[in-house]
N, C-alpha and C positions, 0 to 999 in steps of 0.2 A: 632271747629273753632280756637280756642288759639293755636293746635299743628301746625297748619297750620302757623299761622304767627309768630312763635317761629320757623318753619321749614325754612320759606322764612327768618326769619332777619339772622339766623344762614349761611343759604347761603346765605345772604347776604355779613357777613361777612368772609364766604373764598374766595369769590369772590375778598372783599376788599385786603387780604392778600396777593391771588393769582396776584393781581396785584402789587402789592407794591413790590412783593417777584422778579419778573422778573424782576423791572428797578432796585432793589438793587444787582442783580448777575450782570448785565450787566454793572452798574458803576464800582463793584468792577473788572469786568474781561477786560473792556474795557477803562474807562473812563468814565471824565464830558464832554465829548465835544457836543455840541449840549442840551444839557440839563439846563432846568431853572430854575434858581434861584429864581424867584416870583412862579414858580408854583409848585414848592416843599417847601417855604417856606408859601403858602397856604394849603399843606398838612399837613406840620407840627402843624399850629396855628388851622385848623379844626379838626386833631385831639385832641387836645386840647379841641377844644370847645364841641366835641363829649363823651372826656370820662366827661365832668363838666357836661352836661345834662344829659349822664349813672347813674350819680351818685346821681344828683335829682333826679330822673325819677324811681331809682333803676331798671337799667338793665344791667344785668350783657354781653346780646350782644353788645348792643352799649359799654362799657368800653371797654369788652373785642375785640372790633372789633378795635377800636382806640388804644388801650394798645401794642397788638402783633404789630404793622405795626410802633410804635412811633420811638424805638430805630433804625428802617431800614431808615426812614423818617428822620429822627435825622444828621444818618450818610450822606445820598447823601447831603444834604444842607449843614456839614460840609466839604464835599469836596468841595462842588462849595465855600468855600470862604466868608461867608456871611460877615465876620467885613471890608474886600475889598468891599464891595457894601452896606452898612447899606440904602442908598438913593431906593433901590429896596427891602430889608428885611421893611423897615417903611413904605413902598406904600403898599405892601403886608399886612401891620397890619392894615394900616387905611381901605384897602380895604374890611378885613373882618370883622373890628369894625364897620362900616359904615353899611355892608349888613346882619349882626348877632350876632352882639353883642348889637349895636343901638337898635334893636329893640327891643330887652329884658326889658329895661326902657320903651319903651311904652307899650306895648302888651302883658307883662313876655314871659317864654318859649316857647309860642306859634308863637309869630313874631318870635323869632330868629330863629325857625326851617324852617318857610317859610324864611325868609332873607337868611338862610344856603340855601336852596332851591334853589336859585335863586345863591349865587354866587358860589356854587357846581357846578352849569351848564355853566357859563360862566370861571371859575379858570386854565379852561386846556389853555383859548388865549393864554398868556404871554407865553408857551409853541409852540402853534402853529405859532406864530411871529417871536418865535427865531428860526422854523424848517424855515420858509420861509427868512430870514435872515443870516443863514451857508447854505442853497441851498442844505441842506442834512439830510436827518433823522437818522443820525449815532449814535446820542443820545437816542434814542428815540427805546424804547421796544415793537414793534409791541403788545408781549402779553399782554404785562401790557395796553397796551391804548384797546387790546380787552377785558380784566379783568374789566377796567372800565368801558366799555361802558355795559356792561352784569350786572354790580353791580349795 
């Protein structure tokens, strides 16, 4: 049973890469246009909170799943600009302090993982707001949002 879920976290985490890895060629070969700011700077701050519980937890998937994807993660949010919008990089921190890090003080690692849980699943709006907003998905990596939804 362990190779099993050592099999599924492992693709889990090419999955994560595979997505990460198509919106970062597409910035670099296209552009930020269409692309958000809160919902890359939610990827950045959860992988973040990804490789801190890797580390408690000692799992070398989860760090390693958050590690490979941080420098790519790193860079699209340093295109979009974030010291021009610190008012959307701060909503974005409180968002995930609020939904996974709060809970860590009540619950230890166990709330934050369901808190991550929960704003895992709602993190891509901010993205889908701003596609309905440019009237265009020119930003936006078909693969990378089928890499996510499959991860």
């Amino acid at each position: 049973m362990h190779v099993l879920y050592a099999s599924a976290g492992y693709g889990g985490v090419l999955f994560g890469i595979g997505s990460t890895v198509v919106q970062y060629q597409r910035v670099r070969r296209e552009g930020i246009a269409g692309v958000s700011l809160a919902t890359w700077t939610l990827f950045v701050l959860s992988s973040a909170f990804w490789m801190t519980y890797g580390a408690v937890a000692h799992s070398a998937q989860i760090i390693l799943g958050s590690l490979l994807v941080w420098p790519m993660q790193l860079y699209i949010v340093g295109r979009l600009s974030p010291l021009r919008h610190l008012a959307t990089v701060a909503k974005s921190a409180l968002f995930l302090g609020l939904f996974a890090v709060a809970p860590i003080g009540f619950w230890g690692w166990s709330g934050g993982i369901y808190g991550m849980g929960i704003a895992m699943t709602i993190m891509r709006l901010p993205q889908i707001i701003e596609l309905i907003q440019v009237r265009h998905a020119e930003g936006v990596s078909a693969g990378a949002w089928y890499a996510g939804v499959v991860c």
